[in-house]
C-alpha positions in Angstrom: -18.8 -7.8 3.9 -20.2 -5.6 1.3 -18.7 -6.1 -2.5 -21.0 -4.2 -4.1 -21.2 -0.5 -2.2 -24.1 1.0 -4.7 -25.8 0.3 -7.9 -27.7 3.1 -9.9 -29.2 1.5 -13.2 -26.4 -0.4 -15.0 -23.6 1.5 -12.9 -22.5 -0.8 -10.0 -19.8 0.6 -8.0 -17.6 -1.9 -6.0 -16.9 -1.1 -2.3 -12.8 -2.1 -3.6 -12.8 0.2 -6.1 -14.8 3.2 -4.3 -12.1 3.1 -1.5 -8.9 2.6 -3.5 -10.3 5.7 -5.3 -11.0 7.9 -2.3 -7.4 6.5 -1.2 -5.9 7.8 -4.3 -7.8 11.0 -4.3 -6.9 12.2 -0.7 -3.3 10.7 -1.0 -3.0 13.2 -3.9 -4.5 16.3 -2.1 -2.5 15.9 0.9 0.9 15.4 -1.4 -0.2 18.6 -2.7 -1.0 20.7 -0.1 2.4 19.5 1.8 4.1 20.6 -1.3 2.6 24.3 -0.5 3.6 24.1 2.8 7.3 22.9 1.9 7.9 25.3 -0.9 7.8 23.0 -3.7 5.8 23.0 -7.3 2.6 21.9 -6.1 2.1 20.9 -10.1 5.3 19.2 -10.6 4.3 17.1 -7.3 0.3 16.4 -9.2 2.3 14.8 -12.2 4.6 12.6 -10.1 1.5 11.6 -8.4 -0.2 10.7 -11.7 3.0 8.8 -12.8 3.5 7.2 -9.2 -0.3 5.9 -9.4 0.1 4.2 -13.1 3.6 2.6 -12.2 1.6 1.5 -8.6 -1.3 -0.1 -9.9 0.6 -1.8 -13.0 3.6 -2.8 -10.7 1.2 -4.0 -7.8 -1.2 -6.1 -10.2 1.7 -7.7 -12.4 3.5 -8.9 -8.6 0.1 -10.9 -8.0 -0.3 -12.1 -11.1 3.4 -13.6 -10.4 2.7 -15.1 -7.3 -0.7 -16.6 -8.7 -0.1 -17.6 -12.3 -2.6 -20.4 -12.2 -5.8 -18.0 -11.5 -4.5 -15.8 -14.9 -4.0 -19.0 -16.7 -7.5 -20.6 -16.1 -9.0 -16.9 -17.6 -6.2 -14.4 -19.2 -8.7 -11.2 -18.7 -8.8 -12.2 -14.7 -5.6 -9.8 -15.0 -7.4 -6.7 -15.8 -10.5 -7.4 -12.8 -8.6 -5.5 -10.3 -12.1 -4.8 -8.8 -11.7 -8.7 -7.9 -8.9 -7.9 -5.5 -5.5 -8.7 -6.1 -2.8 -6.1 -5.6 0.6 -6.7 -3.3 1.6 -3.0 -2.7 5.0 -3.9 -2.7 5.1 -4.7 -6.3 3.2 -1.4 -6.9 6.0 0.5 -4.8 9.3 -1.0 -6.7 7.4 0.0 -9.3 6.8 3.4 -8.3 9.8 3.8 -7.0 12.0 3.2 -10.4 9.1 5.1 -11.9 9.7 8.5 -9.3 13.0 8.3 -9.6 13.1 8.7 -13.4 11.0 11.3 -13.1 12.4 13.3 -10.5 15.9 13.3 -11.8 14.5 14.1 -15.5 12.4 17.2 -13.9 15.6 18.1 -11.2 13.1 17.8 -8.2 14.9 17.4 -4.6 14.7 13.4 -4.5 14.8 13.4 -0.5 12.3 16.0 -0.3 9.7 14.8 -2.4 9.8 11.5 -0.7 9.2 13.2 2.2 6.4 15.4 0.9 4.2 11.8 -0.4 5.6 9.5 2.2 2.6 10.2 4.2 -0.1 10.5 1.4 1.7 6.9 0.7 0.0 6.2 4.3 -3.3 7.5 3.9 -4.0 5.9 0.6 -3.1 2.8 2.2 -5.5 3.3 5.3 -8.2 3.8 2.8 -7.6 1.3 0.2 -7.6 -1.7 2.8 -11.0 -0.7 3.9 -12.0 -1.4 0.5 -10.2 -5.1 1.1 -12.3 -5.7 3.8 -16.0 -4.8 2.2 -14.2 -7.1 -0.8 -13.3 -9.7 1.3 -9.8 -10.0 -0.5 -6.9 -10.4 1.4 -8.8 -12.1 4.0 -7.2 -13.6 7.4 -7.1 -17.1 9.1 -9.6 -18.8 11.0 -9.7 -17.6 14.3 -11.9 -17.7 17.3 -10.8 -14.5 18.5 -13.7 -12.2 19.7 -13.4 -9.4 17.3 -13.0 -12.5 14.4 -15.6 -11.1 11.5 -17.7 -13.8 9.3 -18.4 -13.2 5.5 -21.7 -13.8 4.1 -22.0 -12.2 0.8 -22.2 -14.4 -1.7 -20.3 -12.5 -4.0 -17.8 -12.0 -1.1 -13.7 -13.4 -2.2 -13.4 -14.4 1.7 -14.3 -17.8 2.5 -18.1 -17.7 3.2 -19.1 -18.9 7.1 -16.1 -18.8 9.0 -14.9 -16.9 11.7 -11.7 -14.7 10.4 -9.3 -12.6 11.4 -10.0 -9.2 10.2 -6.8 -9.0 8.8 -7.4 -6.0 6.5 -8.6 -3.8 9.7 -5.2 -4.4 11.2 -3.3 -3.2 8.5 -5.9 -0.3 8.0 -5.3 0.5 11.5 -1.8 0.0 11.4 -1.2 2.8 8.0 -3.4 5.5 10.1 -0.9 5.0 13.0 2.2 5.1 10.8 0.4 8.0 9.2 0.3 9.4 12.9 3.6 9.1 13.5 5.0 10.6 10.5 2.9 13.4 11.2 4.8 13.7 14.5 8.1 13.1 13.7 7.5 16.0 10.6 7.4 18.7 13.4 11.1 17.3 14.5 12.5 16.9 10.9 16.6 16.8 11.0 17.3 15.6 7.5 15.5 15.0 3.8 14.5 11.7 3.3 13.9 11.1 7.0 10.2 10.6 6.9 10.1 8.5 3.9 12.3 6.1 5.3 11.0 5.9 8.6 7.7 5.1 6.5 9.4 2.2 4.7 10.7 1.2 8.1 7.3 1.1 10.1 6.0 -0.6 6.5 8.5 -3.2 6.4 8.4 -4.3 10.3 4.5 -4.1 10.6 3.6 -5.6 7.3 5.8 -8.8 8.4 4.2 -9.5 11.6 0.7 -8.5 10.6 1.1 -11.0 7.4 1.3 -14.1 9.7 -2.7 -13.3 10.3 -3.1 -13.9 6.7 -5.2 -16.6 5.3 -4.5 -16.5 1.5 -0.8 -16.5 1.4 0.0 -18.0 -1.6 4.0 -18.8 -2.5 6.6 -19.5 0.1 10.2 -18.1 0.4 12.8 -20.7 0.3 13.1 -21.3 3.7 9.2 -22.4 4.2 8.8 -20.2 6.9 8.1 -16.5 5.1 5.6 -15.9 2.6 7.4 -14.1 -0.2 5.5 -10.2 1.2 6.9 -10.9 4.5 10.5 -11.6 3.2 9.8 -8.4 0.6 9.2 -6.2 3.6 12.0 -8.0 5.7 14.2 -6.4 3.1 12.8 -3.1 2.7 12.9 -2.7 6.6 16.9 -3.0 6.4 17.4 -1.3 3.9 15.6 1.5 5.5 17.3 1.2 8.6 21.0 1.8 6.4 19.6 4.2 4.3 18.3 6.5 7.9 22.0 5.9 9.2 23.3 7.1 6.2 21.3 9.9 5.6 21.5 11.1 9.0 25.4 11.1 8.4 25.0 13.0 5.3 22.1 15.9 6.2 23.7 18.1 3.6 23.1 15.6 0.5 20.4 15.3 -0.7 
């Protein structure tokens, strides 16, 4: 739609990078003031964030550079353009999550209670940053005929110019502001640590699948043909948070 957001002399600023940064930014802010409000070290909560967003974006652009080797091989500093597009989250949050949990047991926070406090900054960074997709035109969707289909015509758009498309990166904007929604509501009705975040990875898991079958640039296919490699990734995570809530729930006093 739009690639390029601004330019002011020899500054351009790219419509995927201004939104992943106002993502990042208000992800942080709302981590932090939900610290406050939960009685935990807003500051110890502002490094984790800083740590979570390094492990993030080098977890989530190494996963694509996996799944696409051929792009990196034709040009080698492709890897570092992340302002081309070309970062699957759930790379970035096995990445963060190995990285948080290092951190957190080295610092002694509460592990279920600081998932909890960033599960739904986790949300609201993702809202943002796929608006940034869609100005981009990465992670486009398939050819569709639909009404509400959106056609790229920038020329410096990564979506196939001309074509009627599935605004795939809408749905899964909308679809992290209504998980955000709903962690906001089951937050008031809380009955054990580590609740929200899982319940997050959950609604993740489950939506991401479905709404990934609207994809257009799927690129590498699970063994069985039928799941791209993020839908069997989120598959996954959706079971496991369903054990870990049983669990949990079992166990309210552990945290």
């Amino acid at each position: 739609m739009l690639p390029i957001l601004f330019k002011i002399g020899k500054l351009t600023v790219c419509s995927f990078s201004f939104f992943i940064a106002i993502g990042l930014i208000s992800g942080i802010l709302l981590a932090r003031r939900e610290a406050k409000r939960t009685g935990e070290d807003p500051e110890k909560i502002m490094d984790l964030c800083f740590y979570l967003l390094v492990a993030a974006i080098v977890g989530s652009r190494l996963f694509y550079v996996a799944a696409n080797p051929g792009i990196f091989f034709q040009d080698p500093l492709e890897i570092i353009r992340i302002q081309n597009g070309g970062l699957y989250f759930y790379g970035g949050f096995i990445a963060a999550l190995i990285t948080g949990l290092i951190y957190m047991k080295s610092t002694a926070m509460p592990l279920w209670k600081t998932a909890d406090i960033m599960a739904p900054s986790i949300a609201v960074g993702q809202f943002l940053g796929m608006l940034g997709c869609f100005f981009a035109g990465c992670c486009y969707g398939r050819a569709s005929d639909f009404p509400w289909a959106v056609t790229f015509m920038h020329p410096e758009s990564l979506a196939p110019i001309g074509i009627p498309l599935h605004p795939v990166q809408l749905y899964f904007s909308l679809n992290y502001l209504i998980i955000y929604c709903v962690l906001l509501f089951v937050r008031r009705y809380k009955k054990f640590d580590g609740q929200l975040f899982w319940i997050y990875v959950l609604l993740y898991g489950v939506t991401f699948a479905i709404i990934e079958t609207f994809r257009g640039d799927i690129q590498g296919y699970s063994i069985s043909g039928a799941l791209s490699v993020s839908q069997t990734v989120g598959a996954a995570l959706a079971m496991v948070a369903a054990v870990m809530i049983m669990l949990l729930r079992r166990s309210p006093e552990k945290d």
